[in-house]
C-alpha positions in Angstrom: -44.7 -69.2 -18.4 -46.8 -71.0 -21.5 -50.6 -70.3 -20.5 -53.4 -72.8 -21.8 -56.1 -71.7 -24.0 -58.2 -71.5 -21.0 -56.1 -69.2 -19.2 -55.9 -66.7 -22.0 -59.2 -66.8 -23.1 -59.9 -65.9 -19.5 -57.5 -62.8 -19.5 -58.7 -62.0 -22.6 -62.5 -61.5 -21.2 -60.8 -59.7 -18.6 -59.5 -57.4 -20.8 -62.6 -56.9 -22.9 -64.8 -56.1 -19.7 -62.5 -53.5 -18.9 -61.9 -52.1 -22.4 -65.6 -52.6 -24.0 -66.7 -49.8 -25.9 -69.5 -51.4 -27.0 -72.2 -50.1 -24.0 -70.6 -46.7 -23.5 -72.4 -43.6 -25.1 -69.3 -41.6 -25.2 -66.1 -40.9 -26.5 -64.2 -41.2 -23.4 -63.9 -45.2 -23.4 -62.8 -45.6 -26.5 -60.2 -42.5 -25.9 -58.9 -44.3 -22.6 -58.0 -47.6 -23.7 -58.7 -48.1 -28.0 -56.4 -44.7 -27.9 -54.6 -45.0 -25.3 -55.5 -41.9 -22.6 -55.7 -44.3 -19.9 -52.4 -47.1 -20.5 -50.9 -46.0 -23.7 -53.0 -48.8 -25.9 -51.4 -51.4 -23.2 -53.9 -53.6 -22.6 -55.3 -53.3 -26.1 -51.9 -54.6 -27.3 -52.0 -57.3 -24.3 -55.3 -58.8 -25.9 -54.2 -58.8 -29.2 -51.1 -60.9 -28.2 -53.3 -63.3 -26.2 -55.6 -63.6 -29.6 -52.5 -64.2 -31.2 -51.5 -67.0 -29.1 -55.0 -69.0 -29.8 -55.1 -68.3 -33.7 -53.4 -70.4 -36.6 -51.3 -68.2 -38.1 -53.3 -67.7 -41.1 -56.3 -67.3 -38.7 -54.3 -64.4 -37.4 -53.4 -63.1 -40.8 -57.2 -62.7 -42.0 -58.0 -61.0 -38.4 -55.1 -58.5 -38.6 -55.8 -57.7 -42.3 -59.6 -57.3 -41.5 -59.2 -55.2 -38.2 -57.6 -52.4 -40.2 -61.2 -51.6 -41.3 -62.9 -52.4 -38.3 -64.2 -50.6 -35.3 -63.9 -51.4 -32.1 -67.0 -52.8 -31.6 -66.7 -54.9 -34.4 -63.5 -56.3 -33.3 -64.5 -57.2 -29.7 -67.1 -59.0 -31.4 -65.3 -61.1 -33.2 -62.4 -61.9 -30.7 -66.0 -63.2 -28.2 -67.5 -65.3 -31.2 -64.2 -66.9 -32.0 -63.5 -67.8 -28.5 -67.1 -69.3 -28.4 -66.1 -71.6 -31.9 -62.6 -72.7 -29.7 
């Protein structure tokens, strides 16, 4: 089953509340989901496939380039602001 941007961009904040690193103080969120404690990177892997699915493939290609020196913070970030611009 195709979803519509709406749909994913949906999940995809679904995932982020669940996987947002960005207002915990410790180590452990990032360990659970970012590397995999909790899922085995699961739905880390799941939102990057929905973000996939509302890119151009060259928009992709710049994002998976640049999240190699990225944290996760910085990539969450992102993923919201280009949701916003869609």
């Amino acid at each position: 089953m195709q979803l519509d941007n709406e749909q994913i961009n949906k999940n995809i904040r679904s995932i982020i509340s669940i996987v947002d690193t960005r207002n915990d103080d410790t180590d452990e969120q990032y360990d659970n989901w970012w590397g995999g404690k909790m899922d085995d990177c699961f739905l880390i892997n799941y939102m990057f496939e929905l973000v996939e699915e509302i890119m151009t493939e060259k928009e992709h290609n710049d994002f998976s380039e640049w999240c190699l020196k990225a944290t996760s913070d910085e990539i969450l970030n992102y993923i919201e602001q280009f949701m916003e611009g869609n």
